[in-house]
DSSP file (Angstrom, degrees, kcal/mol; ACC not computed):
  #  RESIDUE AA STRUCTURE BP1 BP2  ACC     N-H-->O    O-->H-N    N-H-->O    O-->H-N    TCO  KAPPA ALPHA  PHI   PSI    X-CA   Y-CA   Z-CA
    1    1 A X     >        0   0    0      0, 0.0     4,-1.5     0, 0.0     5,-0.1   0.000 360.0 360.0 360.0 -23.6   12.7   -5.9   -0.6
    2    2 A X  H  >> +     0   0    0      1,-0.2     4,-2.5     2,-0.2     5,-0.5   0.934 360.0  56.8 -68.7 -30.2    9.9   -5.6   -3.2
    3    3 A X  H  >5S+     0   0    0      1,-0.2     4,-1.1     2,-0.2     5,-0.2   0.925 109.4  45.9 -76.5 -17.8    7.4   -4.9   -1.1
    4    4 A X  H  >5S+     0   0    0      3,-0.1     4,-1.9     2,-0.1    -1,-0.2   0.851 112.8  53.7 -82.5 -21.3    9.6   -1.3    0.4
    5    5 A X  H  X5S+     0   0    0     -4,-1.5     4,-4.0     2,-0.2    -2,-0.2   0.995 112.4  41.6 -66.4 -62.8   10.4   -0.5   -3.2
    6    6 A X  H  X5S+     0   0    0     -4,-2.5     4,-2.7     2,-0.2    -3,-0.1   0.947 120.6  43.5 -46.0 -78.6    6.6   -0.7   -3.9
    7    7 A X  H  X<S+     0   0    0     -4,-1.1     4,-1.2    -5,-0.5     3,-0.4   0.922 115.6  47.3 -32.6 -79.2    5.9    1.1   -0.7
    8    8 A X  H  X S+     0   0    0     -4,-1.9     4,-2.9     1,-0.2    -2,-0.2   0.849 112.7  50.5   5.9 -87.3    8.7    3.7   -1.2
    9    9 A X  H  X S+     0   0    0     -4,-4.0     4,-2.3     2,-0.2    -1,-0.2   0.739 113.5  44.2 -32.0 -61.1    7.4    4.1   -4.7
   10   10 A X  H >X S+     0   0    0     -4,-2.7     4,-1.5    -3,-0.4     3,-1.2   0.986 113.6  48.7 -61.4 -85.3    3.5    4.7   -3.5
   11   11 A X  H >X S+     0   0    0     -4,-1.2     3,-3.4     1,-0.3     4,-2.0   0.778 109.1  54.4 -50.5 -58.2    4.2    7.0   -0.8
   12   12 A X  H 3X>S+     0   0    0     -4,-2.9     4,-3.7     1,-0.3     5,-0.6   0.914 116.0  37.2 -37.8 -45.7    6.6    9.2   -3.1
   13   13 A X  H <<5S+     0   0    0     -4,-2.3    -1,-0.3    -3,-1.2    -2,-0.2   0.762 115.6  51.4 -80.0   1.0    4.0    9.8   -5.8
   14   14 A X  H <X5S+     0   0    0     -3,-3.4     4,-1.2    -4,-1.5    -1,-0.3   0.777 114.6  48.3-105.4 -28.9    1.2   10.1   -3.2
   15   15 A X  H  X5S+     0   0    0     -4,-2.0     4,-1.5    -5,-0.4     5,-0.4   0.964 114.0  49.1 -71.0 -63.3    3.9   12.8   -1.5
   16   16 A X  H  <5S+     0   0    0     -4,-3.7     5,-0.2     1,-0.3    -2,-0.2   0.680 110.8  40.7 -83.1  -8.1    4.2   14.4   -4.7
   17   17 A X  H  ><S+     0   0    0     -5,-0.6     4,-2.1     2,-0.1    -1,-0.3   0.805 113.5  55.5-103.4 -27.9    0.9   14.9   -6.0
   18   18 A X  H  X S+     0   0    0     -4,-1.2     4,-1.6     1,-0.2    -2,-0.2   0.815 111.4  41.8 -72.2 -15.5   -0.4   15.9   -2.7
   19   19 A X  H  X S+     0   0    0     -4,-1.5     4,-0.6     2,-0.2    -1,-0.2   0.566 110.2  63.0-110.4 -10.7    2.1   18.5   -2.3
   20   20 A X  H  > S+     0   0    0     -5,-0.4     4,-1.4    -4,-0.1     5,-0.3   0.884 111.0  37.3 -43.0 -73.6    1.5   19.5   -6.0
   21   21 A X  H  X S+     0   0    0     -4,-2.1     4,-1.4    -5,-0.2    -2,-0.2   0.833 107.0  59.2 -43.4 -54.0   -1.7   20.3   -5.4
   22   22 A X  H  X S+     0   0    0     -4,-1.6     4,-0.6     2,-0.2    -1,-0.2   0.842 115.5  40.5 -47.1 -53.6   -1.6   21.9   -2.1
   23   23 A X  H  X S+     0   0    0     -4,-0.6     4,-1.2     1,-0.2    -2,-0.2   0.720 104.2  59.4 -91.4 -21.0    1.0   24.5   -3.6
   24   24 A X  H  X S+     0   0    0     -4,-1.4     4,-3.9    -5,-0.2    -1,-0.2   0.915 117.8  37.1 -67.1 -44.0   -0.5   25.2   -7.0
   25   25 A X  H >< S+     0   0    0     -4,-1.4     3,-2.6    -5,-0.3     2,-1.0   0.463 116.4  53.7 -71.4 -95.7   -3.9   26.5   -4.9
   26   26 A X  H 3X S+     0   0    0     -4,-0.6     4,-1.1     1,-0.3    -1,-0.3   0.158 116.7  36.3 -12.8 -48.7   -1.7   27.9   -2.2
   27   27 A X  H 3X S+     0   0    0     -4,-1.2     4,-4.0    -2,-1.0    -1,-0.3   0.873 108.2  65.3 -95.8 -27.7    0.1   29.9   -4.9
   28   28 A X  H << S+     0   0    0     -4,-3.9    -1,-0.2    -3,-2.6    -2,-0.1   0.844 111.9  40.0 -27.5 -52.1   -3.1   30.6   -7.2
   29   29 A X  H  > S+     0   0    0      2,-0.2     4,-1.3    -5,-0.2    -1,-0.2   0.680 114.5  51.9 -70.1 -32.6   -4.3   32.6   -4.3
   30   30 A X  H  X S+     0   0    0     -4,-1.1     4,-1.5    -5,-0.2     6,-0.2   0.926 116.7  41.2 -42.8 -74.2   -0.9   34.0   -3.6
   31   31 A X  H  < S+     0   0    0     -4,-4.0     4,-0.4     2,-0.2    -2,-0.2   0.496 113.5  54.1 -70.1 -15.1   -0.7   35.0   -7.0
   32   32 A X  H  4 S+     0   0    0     -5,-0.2    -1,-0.2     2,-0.1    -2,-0.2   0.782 112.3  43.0 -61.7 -60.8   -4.3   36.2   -7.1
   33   33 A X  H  < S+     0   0    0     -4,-1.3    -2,-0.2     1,-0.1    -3,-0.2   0.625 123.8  25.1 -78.5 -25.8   -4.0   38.4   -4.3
   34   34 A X  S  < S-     0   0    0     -4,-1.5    -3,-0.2     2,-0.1    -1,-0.1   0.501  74.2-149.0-128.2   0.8   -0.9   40.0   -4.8
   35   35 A X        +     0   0    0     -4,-0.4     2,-0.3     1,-0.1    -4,-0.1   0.627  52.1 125.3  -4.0  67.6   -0.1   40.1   -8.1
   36   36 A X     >  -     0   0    0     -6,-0.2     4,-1.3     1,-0.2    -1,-0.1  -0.996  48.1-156.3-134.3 136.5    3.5   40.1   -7.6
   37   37 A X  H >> S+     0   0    0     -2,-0.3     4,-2.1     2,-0.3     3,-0.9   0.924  94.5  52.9 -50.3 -72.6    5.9   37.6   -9.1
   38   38 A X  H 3> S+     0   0    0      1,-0.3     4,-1.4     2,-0.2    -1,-0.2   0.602 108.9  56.5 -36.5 -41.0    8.6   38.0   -6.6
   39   39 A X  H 34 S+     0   0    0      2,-0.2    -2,-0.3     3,-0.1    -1,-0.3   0.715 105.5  41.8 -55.0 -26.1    6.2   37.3   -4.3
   40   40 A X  H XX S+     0   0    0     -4,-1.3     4,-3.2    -3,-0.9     3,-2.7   0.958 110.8  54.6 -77.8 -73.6    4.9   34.2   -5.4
   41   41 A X  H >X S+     0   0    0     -4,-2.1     3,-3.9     1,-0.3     4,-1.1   0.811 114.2  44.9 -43.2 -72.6    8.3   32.4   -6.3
   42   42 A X  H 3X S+     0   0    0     -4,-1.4     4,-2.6     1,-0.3    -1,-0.3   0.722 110.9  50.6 -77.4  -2.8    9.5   33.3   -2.8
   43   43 A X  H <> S+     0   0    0     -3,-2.7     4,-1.3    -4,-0.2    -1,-0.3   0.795 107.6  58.0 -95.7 -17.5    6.4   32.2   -1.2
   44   44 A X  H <X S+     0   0    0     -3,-3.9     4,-1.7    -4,-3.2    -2,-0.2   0.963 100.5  55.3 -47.0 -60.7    6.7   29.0   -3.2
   45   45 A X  H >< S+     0   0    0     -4,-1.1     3,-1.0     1,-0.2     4,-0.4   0.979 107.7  50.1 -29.8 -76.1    9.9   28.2   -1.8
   46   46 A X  H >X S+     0   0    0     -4,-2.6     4,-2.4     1,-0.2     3,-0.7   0.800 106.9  54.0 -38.7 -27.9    8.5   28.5    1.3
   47   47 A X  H 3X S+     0   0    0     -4,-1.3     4,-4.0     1,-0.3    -1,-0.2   0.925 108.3  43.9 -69.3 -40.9    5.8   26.3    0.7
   48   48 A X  H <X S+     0   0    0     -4,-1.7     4,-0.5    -3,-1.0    -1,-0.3   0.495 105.7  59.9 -97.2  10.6    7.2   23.6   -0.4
   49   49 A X  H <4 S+     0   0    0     -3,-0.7     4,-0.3    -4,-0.4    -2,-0.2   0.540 115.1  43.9 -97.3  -0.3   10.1   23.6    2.3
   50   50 A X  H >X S+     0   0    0     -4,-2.4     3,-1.9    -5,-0.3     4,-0.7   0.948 107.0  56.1 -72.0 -58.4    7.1   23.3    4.7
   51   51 A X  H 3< S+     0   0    0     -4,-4.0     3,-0.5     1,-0.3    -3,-0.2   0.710 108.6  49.6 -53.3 -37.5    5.6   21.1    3.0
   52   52 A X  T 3X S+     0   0    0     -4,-0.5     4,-0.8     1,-0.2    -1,-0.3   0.469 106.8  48.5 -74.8  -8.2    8.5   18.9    3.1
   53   53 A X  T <4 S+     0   0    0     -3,-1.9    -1,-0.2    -4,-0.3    -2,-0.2   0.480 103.1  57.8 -82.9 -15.1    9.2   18.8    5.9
   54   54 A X  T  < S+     0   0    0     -4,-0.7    -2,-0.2    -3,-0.5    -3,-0.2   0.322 112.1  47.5-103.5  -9.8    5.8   18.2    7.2
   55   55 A X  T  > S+     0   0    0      2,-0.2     4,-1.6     3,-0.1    -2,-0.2   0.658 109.1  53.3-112.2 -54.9    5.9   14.9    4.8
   56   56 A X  H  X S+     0   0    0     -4,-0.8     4,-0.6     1,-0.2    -2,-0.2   0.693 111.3  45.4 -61.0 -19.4    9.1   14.0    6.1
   57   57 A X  H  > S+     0   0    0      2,-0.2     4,-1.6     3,-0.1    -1,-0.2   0.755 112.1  54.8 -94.3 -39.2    7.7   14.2    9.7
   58   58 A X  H  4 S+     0   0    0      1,-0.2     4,-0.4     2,-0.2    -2,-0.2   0.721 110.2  39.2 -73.7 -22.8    4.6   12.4    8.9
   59   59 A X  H  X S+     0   0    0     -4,-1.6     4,-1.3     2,-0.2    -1,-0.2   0.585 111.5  55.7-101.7  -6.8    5.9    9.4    7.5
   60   60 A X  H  X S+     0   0    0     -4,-0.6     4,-2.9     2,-0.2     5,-0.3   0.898 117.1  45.3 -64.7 -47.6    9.1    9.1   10.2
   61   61 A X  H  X S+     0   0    0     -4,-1.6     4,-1.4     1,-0.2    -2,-0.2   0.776 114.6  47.3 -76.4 -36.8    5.9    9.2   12.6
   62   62 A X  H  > S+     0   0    0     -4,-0.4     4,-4.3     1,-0.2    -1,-0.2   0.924 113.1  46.1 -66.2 -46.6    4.0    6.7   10.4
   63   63 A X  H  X S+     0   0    0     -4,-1.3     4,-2.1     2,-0.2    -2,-0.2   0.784 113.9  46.5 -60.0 -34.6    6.7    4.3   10.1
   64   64 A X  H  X S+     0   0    0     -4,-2.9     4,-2.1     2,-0.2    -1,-0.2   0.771 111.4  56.2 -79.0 -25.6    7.7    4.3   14.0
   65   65 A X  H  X S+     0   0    0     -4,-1.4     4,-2.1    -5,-0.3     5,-0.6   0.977 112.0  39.9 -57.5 -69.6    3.8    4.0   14.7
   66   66 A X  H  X S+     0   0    0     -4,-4.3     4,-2.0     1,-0.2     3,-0.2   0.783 117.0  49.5 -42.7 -44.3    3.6    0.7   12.6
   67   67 A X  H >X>S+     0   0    0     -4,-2.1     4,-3.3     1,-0.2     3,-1.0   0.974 107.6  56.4 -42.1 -69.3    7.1   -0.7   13.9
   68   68 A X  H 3X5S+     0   0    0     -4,-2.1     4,-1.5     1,-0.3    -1,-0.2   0.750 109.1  48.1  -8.6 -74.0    5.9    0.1   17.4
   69   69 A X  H 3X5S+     0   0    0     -4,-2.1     4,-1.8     1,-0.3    -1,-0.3   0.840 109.1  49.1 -62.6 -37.9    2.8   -2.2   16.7
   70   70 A X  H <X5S+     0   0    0     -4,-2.0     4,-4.1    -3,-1.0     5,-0.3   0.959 108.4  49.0 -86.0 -31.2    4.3   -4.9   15.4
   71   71 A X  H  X5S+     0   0    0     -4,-3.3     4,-1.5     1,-0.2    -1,-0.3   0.926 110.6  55.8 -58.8 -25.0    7.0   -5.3   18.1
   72   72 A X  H >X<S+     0   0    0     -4,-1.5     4,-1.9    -5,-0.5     3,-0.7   0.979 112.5  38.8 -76.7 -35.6    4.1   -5.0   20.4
   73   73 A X  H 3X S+     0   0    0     -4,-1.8     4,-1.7     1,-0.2    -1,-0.2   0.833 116.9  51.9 -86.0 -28.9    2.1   -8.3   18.4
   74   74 A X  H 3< S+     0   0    0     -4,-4.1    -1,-0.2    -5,-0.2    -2,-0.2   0.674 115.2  44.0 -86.4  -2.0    5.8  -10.3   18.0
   75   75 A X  H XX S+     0   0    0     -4,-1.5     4,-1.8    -3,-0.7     3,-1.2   0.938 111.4  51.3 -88.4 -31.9    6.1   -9.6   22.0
   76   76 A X  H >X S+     0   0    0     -4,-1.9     4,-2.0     1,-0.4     2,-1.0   0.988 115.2  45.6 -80.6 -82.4    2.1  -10.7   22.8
   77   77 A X  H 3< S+     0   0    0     -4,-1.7    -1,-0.4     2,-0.2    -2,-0.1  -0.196 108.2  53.9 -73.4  45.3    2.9  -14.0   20.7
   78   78 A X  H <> S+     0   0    0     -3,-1.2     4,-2.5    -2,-1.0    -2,-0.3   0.373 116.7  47.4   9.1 -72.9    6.5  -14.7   22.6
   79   79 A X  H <X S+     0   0    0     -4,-1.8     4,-1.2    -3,-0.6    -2,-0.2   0.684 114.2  36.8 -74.2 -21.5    4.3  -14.4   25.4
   80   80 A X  H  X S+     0   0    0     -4,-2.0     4,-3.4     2,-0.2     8,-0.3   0.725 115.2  53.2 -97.8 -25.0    1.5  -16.4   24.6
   81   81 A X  H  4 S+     0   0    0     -5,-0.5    -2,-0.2     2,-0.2    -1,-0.2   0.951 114.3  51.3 -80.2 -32.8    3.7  -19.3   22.7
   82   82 A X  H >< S+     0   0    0     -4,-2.5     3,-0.9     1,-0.2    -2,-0.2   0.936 114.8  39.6 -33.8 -94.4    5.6  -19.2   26.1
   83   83 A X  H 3< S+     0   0    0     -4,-1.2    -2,-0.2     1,-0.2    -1,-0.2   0.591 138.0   9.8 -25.4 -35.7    2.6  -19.6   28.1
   84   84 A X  T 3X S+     0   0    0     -4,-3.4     4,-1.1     1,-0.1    -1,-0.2  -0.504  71.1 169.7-161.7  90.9    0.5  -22.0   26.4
   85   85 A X  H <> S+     0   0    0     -3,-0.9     4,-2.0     2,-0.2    -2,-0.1   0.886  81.4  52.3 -75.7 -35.9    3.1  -23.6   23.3
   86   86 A X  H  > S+     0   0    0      1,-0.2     4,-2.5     2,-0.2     5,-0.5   0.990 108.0  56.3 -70.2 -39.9    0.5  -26.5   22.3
   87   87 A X  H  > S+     0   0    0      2,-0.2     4,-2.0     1,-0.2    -1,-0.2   0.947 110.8  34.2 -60.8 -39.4   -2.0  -24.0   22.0
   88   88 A X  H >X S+     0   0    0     -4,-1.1     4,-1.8    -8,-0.3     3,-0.6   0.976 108.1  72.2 -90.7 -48.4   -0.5  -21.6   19.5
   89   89 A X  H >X S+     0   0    0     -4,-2.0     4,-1.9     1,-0.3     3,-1.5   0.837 103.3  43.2 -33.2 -62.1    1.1  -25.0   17.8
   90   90 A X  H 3X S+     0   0    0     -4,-2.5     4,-2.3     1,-0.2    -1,-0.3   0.906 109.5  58.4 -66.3 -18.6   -2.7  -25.7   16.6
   91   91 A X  H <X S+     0   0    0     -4,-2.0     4,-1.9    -3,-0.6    -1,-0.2   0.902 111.1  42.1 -65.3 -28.4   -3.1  -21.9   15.6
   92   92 A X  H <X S+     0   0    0     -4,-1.8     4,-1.5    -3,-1.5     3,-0.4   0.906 117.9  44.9 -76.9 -54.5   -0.2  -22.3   13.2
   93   93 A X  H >X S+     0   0    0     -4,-1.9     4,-1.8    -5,-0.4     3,-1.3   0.744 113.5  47.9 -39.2 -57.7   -1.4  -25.5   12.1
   94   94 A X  H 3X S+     0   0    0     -4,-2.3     4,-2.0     1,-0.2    -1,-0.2   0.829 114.5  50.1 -38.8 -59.8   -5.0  -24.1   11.8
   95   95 A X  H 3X S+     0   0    0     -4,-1.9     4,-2.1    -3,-0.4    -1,-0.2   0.773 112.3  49.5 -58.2 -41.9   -3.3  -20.8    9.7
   96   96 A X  H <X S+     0   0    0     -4,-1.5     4,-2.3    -3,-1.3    -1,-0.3   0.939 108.7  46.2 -85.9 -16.1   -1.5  -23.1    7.6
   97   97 A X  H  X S+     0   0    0     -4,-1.8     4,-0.5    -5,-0.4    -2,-0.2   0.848 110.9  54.8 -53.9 -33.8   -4.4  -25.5    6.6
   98   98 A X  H >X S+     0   0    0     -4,-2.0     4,-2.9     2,-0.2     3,-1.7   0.950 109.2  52.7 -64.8 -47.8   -6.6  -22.4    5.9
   99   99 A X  H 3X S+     0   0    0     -4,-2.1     4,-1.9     1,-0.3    -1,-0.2   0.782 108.1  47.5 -32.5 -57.5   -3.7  -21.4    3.6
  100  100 A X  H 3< S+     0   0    0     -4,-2.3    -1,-0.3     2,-0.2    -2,-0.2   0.400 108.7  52.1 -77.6  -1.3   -3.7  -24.4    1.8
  101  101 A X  H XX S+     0   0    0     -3,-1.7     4,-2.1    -4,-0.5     3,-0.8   0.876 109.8  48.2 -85.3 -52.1   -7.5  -24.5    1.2
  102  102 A X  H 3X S+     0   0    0     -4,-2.9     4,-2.4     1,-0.3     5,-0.2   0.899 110.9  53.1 -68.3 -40.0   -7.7  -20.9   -0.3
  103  103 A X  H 3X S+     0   0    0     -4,-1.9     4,-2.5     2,-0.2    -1,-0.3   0.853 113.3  45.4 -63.1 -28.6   -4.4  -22.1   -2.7
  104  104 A X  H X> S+     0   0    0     -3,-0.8     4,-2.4     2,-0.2     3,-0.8   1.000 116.5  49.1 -84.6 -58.4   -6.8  -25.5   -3.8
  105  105 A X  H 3X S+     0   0    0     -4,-2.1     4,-3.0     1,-0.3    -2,-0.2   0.859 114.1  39.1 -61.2 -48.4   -9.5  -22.9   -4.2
  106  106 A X  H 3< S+     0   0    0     -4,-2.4    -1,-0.3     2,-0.2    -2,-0.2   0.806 124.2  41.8 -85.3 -16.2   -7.6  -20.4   -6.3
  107  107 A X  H X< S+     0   0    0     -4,-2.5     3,-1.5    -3,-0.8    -2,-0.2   0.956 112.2  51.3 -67.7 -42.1   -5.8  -23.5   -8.4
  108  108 A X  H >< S+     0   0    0     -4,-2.4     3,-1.4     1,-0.2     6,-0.2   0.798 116.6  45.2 -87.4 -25.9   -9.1  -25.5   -8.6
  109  109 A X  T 3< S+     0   0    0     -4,-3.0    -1,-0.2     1,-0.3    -2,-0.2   0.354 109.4  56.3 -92.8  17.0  -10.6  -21.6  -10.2
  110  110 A X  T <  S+     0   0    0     -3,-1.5    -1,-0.3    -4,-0.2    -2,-0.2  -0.041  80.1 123.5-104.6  22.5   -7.6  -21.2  -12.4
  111  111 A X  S <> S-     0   0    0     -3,-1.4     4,-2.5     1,-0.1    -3,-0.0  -0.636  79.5-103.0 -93.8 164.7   -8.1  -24.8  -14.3
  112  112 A X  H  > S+     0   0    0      2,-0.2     4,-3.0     1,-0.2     5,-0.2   0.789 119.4  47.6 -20.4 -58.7   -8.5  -24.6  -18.5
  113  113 A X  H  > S+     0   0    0      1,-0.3     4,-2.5     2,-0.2     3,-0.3   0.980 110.1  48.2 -58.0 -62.3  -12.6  -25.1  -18.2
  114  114 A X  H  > S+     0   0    0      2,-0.2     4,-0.9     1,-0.2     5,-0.3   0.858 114.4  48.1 -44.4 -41.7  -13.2  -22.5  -15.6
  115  115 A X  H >X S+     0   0    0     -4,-2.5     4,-1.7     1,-0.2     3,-1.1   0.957 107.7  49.2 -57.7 -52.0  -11.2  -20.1  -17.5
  116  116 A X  H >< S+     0   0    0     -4,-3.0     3,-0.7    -3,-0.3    -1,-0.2   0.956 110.6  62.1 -53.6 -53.0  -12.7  -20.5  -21.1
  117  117 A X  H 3< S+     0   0    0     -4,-2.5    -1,-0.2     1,-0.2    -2,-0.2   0.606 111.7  32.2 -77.5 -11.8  -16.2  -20.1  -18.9
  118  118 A X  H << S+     0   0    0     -3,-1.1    -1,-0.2    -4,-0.9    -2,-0.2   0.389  88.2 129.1-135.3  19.2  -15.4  -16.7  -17.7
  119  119 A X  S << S-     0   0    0     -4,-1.7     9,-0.1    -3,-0.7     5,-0.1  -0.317  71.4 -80.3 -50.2 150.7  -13.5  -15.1  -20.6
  120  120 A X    >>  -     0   0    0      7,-0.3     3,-2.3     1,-0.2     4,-1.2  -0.009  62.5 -86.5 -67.3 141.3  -14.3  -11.9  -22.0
  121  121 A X  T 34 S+     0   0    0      1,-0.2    -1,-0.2    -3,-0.2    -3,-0.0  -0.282 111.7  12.2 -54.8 103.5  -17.1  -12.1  -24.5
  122  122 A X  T 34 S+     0   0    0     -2,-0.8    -1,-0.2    -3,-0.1    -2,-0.1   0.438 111.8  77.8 112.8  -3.5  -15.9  -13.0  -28.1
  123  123 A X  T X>  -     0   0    0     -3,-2.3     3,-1.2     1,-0.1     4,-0.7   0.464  65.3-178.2-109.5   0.7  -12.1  -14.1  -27.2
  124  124 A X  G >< S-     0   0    0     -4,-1.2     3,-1.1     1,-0.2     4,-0.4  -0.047  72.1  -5.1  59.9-146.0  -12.9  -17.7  -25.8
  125  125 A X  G >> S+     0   0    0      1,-0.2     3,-0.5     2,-0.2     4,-0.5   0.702 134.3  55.2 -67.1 -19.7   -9.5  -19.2  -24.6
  126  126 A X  G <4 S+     0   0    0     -3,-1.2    -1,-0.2     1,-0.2    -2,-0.2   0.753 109.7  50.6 -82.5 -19.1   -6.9  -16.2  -25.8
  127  127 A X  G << S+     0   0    0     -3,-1.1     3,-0.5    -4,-0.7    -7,-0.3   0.444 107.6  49.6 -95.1  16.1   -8.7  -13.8  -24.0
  128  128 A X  T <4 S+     0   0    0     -3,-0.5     3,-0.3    -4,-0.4    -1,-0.2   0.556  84.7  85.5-121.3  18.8   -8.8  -15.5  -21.0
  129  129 A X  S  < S+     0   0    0     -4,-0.5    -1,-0.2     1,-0.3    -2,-0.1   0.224  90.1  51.8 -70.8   5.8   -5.2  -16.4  -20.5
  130  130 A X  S    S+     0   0    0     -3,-0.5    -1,-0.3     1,-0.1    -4,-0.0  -0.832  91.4  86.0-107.4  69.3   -4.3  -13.2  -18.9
  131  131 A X  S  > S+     0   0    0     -3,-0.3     4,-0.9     3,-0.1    -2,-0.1   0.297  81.8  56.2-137.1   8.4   -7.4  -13.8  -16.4
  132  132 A X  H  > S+     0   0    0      2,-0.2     4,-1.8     3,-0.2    -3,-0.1   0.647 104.8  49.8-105.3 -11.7   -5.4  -16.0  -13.8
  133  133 A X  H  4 S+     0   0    0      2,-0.1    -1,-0.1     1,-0.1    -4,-0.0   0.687 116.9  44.1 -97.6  -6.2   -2.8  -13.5  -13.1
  134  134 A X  H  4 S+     0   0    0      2,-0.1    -2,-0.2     1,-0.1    -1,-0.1   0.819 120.8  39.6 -77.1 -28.8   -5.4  -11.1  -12.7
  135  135 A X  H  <        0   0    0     -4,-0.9    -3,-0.2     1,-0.2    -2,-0.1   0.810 360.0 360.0 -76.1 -29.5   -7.3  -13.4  -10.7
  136  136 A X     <        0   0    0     -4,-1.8    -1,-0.2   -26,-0.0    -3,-0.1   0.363 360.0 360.0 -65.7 360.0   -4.7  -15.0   -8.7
């Protein structure tokens, strides 16, 4: 669930500054050109119930694309763990050993020394005790 809140979140503000933007020049020019008030608010309106709709249409379209793909990769491995199950048993095994190397790598470059050795110049060990959740 975090990671659709997160998502959510990103695409709204990336939806609201783009359509920010779009409609400040849109209406600059608007407003430029015609110097009329009434004109501008109503052409505002419009703009941004195009605009929203055209956001709403692009991310139904994004969202069905990705689903799409991924049913297509959980049917391609169905088929293939059918078809040859020892074989994809070593690929998970493989996937999780790899897993477990990179976790010994990122534990064995979070320990005390390593940290103190790349702390920020001139805070030693206090400054570098936020550097593993950055690092991790």
């Amino acid at each position: 669930m975090p990671g659709f809140i997160r998502s959510t979140l990103r695409d709204t503000v990336f939806g609201m500054q783009d359509g920010l933007v779009s409609t400040l020049e849109a209406l600059t020019g608007i407003a430029a050109g015609t110097q009329s008030g009434t004109i501008v608010i109503r052409s505002g309106l419009v703009i941004v119930t195009v605009e929203s709709r055209s956001m709403v249409a692009g991310s139904y379209l994004s969202a069905t694309s990705q689903r799409q793909y991924l049913e297509r990769l959980l049917r391609e491995e169905e088929e293939a763990i059918e078809q040859e199950p020892e074989g994809e048993r070593r690929e998970i095994w493989a996937m999780y050993r790899a897993r477990l190397h990179r976790r010994r790598d990122r534990d064995h470059r979070n320990t005390p020394l390593q940290r103190q050795e790349i702390a920020p110049r001139g805070h030693g060990a206090q400054g570098a005790r936020h550097l593993p959740a950055i690092m991790g």
